[in-house]
N, C-alpha and C positions, 0 to 999 in steps of 0.2 A: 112423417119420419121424426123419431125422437132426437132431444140433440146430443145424444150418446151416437146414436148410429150417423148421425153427421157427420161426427167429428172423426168417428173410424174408419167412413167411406174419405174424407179430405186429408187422413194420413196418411193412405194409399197413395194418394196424388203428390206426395211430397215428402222429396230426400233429405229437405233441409232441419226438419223436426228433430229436437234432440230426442237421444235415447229413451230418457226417464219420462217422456210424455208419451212415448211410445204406445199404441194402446196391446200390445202384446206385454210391455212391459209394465203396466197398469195391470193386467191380469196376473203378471206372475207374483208380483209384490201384494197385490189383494188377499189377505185373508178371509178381512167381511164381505166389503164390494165397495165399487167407486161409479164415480158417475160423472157429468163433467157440466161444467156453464159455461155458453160460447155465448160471444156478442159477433153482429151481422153487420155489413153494413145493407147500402140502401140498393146492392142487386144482389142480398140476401146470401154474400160470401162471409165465409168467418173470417173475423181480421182479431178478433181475440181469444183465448180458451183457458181455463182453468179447471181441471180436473180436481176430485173430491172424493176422500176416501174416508168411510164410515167404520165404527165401530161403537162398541160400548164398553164402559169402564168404570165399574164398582155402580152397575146399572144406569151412569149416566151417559149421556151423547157424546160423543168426540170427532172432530172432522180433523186429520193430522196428516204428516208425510211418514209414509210406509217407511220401514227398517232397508240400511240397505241402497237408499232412492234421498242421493245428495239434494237432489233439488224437486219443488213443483211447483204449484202459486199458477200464476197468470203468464201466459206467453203469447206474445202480439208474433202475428203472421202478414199484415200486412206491412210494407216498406212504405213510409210517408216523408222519408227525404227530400223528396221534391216539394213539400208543401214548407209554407215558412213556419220557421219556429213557435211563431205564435200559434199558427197551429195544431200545427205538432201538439201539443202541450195541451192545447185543449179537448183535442180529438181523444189525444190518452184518460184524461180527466175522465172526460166522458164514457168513452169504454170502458175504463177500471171504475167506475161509479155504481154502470149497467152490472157490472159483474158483481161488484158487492153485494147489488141489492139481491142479486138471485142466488146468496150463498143461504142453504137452509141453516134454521134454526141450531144450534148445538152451546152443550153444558161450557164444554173446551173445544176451542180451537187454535192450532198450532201447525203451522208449513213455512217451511224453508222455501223461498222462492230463487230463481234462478239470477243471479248476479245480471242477466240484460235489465231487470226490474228494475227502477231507478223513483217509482212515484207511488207514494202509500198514504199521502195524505189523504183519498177517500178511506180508507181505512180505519184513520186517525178520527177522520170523522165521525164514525161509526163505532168509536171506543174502544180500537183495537189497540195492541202496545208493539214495540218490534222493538229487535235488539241487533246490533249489527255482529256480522260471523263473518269470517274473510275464509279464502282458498285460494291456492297458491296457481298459478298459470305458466307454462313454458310456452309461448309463443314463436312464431315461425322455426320449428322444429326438422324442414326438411331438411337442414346441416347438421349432420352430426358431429363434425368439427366442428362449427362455432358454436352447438350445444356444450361439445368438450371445455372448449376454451371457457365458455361460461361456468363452469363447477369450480367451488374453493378448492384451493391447491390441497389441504385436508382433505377432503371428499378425495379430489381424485387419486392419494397416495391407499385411502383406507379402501377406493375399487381395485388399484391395482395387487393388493397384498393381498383380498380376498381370491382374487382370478388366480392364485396358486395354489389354492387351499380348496377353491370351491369349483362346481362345474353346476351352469343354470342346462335346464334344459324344459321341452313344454310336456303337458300331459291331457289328458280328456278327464281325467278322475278329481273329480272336488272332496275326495276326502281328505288327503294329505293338509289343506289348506283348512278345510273345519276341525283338522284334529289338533292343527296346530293351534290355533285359533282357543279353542276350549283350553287347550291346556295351559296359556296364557291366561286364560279370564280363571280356569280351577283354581292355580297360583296365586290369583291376589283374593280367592274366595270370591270370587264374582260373576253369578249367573249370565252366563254368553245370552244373549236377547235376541238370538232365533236358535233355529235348529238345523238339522242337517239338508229335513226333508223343505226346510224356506232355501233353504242354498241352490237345492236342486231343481227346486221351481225357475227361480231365475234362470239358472243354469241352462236347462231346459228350452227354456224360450228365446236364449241369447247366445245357439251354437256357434251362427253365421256371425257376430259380432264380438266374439271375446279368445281370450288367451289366457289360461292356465301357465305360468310360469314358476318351477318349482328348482332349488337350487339343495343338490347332495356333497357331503361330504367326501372324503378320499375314502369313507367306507361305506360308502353308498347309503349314508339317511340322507332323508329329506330333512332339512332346517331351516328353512326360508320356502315359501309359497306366496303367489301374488296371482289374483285375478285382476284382471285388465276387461275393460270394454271399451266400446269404442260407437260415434256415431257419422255423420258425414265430413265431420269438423273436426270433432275432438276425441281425442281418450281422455278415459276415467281410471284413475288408481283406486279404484271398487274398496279393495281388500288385501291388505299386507300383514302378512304373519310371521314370527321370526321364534327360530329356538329361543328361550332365556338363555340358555348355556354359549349360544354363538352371536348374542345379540349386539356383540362389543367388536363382534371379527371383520366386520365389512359387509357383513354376508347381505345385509338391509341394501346398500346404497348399490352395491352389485347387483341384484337382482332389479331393482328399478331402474339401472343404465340399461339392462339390455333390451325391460319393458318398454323404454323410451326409443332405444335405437328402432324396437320394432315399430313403435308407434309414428316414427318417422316416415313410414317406406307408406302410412296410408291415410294419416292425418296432419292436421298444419298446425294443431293444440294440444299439448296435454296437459291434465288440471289433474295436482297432485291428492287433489280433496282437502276440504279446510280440516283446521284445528285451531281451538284458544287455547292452547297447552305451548307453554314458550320454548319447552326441549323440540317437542315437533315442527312447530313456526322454524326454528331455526335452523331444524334440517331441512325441509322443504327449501328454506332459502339459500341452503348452501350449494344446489342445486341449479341454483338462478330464477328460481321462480318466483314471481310477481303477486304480492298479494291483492288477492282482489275483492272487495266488500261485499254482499250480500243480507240482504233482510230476513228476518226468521221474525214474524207475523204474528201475533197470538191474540188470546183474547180467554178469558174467564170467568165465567159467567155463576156457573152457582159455589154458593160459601162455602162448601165444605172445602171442595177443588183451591179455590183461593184462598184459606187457613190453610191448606195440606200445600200447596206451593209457596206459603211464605215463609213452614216450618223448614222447607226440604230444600226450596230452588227448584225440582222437578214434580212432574205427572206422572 
C-alpha cells in the first residue's frame, strides 16, 4: 500500500481532519497532482502527514499550496498530552525531521502551514526561510449574543443600516460569486488567479460542507456573495466579494453576520482567513476576532527564481 492510499483509507476513519487536507479536497484544488508523506509510529499508525502538490513553472519544479486552500504543511494526528513536555518536543522534532527528509527534490518551494504548527526549526535546518501570516479566529461561537456583544459598536450600526437596504439569502449557483469576484479584480486591472471551471471543482466536491450566501438589493441584484466552508470545528470565510458601488453600505459586514450566525448552529470556530493588509486586519478585528500567527515555509533553490523573487517579492 502506498502512502497515498494510507493516508486516504485513515481519512475515512476520522472526523477530526480539517477540511484542506481532506483528500476529496486535495483532488479538487489539484491541477497537476499531489501526493502526501506520512511518518508512522512503531504499530505503524500515522501520527503525522503532510500532503504535496506538484507543478511546473517556467519549466521548473514547484511544490506549493493550491489557490484557494488557506492552509497545508504538516499536521500531527496523534494527541501526546499525556507525555511530558520534554517529550512532546522531541517526538515532534522527530517527526517533522522524518518528514522533511522525504520532501522530494523541487526548484521552489512554498506552503502555508496550518496555525497548530508551532516547530520549523527542521526546516531551518534544511535552508528553508518562513515568514509569519496571521488569520483572524472567533472562538466559542455557539452564542450569538455574546458574538453580538463582541462586534465594535461601528460594525454593529453599519449591520444594522444595511438589513434595510439589503436582504442575504443562500444559493447553489457559484456564479454570481465569480462574477463578482472578476469584476473586482477587471477594476484594478488584475488577472483573477483561477477561473470559473477551479470554483466549480471545489464546489463540486464541497456540497455537503459549504454555503453560498448571496446578499440583493431592493432591486433585486446580487452585490455581496460569500462562500463559506466548513469542517468538524470550524468555518472558513473561503471567499468574500462585494460590489465596488456598495462596498461602503454595510453590505460586507452583513453578509458575514449572517455567515457567522449560521456558522454557529454547527461549528464552535470560525476563521475569518488572514491578511497583511491593515484595512482588512482591522475589519476582521472589528468583528472580535483574534489574530492568530501562522508560518508560510519557503525555500529557493535555482537563480533565476531567486533574482525573479528579489525583483518582484513573488513567484
Amino acid at each position: 500500500m502506498t502512502a497515498k492510499e494510507k493516508f486516504i483509507l485513515y481519512c475515512k476513519t476520522q472526523e477530526n481532519i480539517p477540511i484542506f487536507f481532506q483528500p476529496y479536497w486535495l483532488d479538487a484544488v489539484s491541477s497537476c497532482r499531489w501526493d502526501v508523506r506520512i511518518s508512522l509510529d512503531n504499530e505503524n499508525q500515522i501520527v503525522a502527514f503532510m500532503p504535496v502538490f506538484f507543478k511546473k513553472k517556467w519549466g521548473l519544479s514547484a511544490i506549493y499550496t493550491p489557490l484557494l486552500t488557506p492552509f497545508s504543511g504538516i499536521y500531527f494526528t496523534k494527541n501526546m498530552q499525556n507525555e511530558k513536555n520534554a517529550t512532546i518536543q522531541s517526538n515532534k522534532r522527530q517527526i517533522i525531521q522524518d518528514l522533511v527528509d522525504q520532501i522530494p527534490f523541487s526548484d521552489y518551494f512554498r506552503i502555508n502551514f496550518h496555525y497548530s504548527f508551532d516547530m520549523w526549526l527542521p526546516f531551518y535546518n534544511k535552508k528553508f526561510k518562513q515568514t509569519t501570516h496571521y488569520t483572524y479566529l472567533l472562538n466559542d461561537i455557539k452564542s450569538k449574543e455574546k458574538i453580538w456583544d463582541g462586534f465594535k459598536s461601528s460594525l454593529k450600526n453599519k449591520i444594522k443600516k444595511a438589513e434595510k437596504e439589503y436582504m442575504v439569502t443562500h444559493t447553489d449557483n457559484i456564479d454570481p460569486l465569480f462574477d463578482l469576484q472578476k469584476a473586482n479584480f477587471d477594476k484594478q486591472k488584475i488577472k483573477l488567479p483561477f477561473d470559473i471551471s477551479y470554483l466549480k471543482s471545489i464546489d463540486k466536491a464541497n456540497t455537503e460542507h459549504r454555503k453560498i450566501f448571496i446578499a440583493k438589493d431592493r432591486n433585486q441584484n446580487i452585490v455581496a456573495a460569500q462562500y463559506l466552508v466548513w469542517d468538524k470545528t470550524t468555518a472558513y470565510n473561503l471567499l468574500l466579494a462585494i460590489d465596488e458601488k456598495h462596498k461602503n453600505m454595510g453590505v460586507g459586514p452583513m453578509i458575514l453576520w449572517n455567515s457567522i450566525q449560521y456558522a454557529s448552529d454547527i461549528v464552535d470556530v470560525y476563521d475569518f482567513e488572514g491578511s497583511m493588509l491593515p484595512g482588512v486586519q482591522s475589519f476582521f478585528e472589528s468583528f472580535g476576532g483574534t489574530p492568530i500567527p501562522y508560518y508560510q515555509i519557503y525555500r529557493i533553490r535555482h537563480p533565476l527564481m531567486r533574482m525573479w523573487y528579489a525583483l518582484t517579492g513573488k513567484i
